[in-house]
C-alpha positions in Angstrom: 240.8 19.8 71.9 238.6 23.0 70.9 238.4 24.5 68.0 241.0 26.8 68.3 243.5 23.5 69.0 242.0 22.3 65.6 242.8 25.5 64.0 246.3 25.7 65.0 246.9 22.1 64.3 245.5 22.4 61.1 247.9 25.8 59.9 250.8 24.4 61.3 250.1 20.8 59.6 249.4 22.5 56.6 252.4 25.0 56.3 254.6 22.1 57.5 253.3 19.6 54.2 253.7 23.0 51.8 257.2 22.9 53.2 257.7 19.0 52.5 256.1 19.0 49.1 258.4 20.7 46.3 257.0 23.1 43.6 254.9 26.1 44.0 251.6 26.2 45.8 249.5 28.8 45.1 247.2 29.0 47.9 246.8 31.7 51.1 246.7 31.3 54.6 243.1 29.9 54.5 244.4 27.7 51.8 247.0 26.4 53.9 244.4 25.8 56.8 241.8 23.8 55.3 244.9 21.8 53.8 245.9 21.2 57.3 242.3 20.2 58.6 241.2 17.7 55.9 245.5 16.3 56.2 244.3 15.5 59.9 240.8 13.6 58.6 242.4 12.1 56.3 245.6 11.5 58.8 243.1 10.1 61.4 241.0 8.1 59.0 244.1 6.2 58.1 245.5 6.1 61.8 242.2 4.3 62.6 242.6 2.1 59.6 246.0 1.0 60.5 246.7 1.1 64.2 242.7 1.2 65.1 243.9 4.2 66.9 241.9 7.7 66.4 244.6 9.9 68.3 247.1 10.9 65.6 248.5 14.3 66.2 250.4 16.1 64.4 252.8 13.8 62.6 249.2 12.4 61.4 247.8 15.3 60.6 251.2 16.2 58.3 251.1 12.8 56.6 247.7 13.4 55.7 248.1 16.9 54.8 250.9 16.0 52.2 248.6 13.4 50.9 246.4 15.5 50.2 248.2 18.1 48.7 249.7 15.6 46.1 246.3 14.9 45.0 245.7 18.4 44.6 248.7 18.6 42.7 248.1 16.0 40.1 244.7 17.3 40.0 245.6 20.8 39.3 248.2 19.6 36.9 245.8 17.7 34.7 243.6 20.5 34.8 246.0 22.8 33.4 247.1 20.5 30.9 243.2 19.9 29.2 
């Protein structure tokens, strides 16, 4: 897949978890991308873990995404909070 695959995977991964995950995100369209692209890292990493399978796609790549956006969540939140 080129980059241009990865780029579209990773917006519609990452508008697809924003989607999933309640509560407001404050974050743009590049926001939503790079939330896409380390979802489908992290969404491969764990693929490989479990199934020792790289190949993921996009329900990967979503899984991962909304991972990571509940990190950044809680992150954001204690943040806020200190």
């Amino acid at each position: 897949m080129g980059i241009i695959g990865w780029l579209i995977l990773g917006l519609v991964a990452g508008v697809i978890a924003r989607f999933l995950v309640p509560g407001r995100d404050p974050m743009g369209w590049v926001g939503t991308l790079l939330l896409g692209l380390a979802g489908s890292l992290l969404g491969g990493f764990l693929a490989d873990l479990i199934f020792d399978d790289e190949a993921v796609g996009l329900f990967g790549s979503v899984v991962g995404a909304v991972i990571v956006l509940l990190a950044y969540n809680a992150w954001a939140r204690k943040e806020s909070v200190a």
